[in-house]
C-alpha positions in Angstrom: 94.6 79.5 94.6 98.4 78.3 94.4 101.1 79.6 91.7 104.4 77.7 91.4 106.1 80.6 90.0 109.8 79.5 88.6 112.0 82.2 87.6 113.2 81.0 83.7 115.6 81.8 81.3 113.1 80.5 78.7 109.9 77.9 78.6 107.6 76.2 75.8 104.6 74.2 75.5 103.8 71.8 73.2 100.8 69.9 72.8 100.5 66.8 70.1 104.1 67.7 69.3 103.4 71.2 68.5 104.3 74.2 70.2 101.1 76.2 71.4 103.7 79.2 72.8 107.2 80.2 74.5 108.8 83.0 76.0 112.6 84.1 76.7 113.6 85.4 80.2 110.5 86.0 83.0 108.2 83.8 84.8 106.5 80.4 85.0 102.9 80.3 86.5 101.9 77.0 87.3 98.2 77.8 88.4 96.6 75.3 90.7 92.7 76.4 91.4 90.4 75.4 94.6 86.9 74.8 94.5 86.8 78.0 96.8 88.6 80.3 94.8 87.0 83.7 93.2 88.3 87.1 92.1 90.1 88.1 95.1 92.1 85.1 95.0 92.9 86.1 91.0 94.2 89.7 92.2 95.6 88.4 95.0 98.2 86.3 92.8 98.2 88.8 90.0 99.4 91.1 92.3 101.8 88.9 94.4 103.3 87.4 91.2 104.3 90.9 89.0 105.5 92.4 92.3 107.7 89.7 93.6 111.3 90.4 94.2 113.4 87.2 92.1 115.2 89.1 89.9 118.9 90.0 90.4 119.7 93.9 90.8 122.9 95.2 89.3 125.0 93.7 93.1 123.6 90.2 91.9 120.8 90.5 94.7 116.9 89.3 94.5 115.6 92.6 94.9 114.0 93.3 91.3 110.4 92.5 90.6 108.7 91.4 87.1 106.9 94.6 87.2 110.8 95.9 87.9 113.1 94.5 85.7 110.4 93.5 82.9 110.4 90.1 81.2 107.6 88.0 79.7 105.4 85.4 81.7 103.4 82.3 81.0 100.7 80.6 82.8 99.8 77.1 82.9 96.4 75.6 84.8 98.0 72.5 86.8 95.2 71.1 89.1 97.7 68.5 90.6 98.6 71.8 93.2 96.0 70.6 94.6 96.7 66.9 95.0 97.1 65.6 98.3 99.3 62.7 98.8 99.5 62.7 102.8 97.3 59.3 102.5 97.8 55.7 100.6 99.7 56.2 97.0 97.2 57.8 95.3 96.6 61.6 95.2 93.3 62.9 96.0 92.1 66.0 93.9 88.9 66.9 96.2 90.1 70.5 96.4 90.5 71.1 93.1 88.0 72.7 90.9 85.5 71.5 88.6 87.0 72.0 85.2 84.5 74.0 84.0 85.0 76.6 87.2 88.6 75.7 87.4 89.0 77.2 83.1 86.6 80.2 83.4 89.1 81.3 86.6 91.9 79.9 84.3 91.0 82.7 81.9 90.2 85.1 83.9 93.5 85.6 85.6 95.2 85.1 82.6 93.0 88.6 81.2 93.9 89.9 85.1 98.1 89.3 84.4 97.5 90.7 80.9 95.4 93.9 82.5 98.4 94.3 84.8 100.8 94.4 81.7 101.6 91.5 81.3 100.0 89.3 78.7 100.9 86.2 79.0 102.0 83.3 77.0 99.3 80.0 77.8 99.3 76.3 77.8 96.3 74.6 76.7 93.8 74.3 79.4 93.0 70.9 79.8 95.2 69.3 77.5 98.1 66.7 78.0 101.5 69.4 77.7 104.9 68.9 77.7 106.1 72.1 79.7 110.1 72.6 78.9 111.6 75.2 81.3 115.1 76.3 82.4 114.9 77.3 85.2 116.8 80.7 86.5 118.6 80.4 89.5 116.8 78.1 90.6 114.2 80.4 91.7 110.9 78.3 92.3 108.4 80.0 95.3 105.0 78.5 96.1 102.1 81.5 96.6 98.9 80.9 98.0 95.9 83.6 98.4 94.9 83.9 101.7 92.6 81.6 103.5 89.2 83.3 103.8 86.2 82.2 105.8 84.1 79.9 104.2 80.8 81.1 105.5 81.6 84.7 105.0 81.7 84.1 101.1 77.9 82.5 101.5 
């Protein structure tokens, strides 16, 4: 599982022109999910993302977590994480998930960020969004869950 998580001053969605949600000062999730992922890999990034340190202490330093300083959060599903352009011009999305896996996981860690205390704002899973951001900083950090063992999980 990857999360581009952006530190922003404020984000929106819209889909079809509309706005489908928002938020003021926190993070952006952008969730890419593998075919391999599974719960740990949910936890893994709940827990990475609430408990990184991006937010500014009162002497200007990243030394403040979400769980820290507070702040709302949205999460997006973005398979193109997982495009790989390292051949031709085209991306290949092989490591991706299904949809149907890729928007069960989807919801689930968006129930695991809002068990953690932080519900969070959504896009709309598989639709075509325009995602407006500003971003904080810039603070943008790429987290992945750990590699595991593929036959182990057998």
């Amino acid at each position: 599982m990857r999360a581009l998580i952006q530190r922003v001053s404020r984000c929106s969605v819209r889909v079809d022109g509309r706005e489908v949600s928002s938020i003021g000062p926190g993070l952006l999730v952008l969730l890419g999910i593998s075919g391999r992922d599974s719960r740990e890999d949910i936890d893994y990034i709940v827990r990475k993302t609430v408990n990184l340190r991006i937010f500014d202490d009162h002497r200007g330093k990243l030394n403040l977590s979400l769980a820290e300083k507070g702040g709302q959060l949205m999460v997006v599903s973005q398979f193109t994480l997982y495009g790989d352009a390292r051949k031709g011009r085209r991306p290949s999305y092989g490591e991706a998930a299904p949809p149907e896996v890729a928007e069960r996981l989807y919801e689930e860690a968006c129930e695991a960020f809002a068990m953690a205390g932080f519900p969070p704002a959504r896009g709309v899973f598989g639709a075509h969004m325009e995602v407006e951001l500003v971003n904080d900083g810039p603070v943008t950090l790429l987290v992945e869950s750990p590699r595991r063992d593929q036959s182990a999980a057998l």
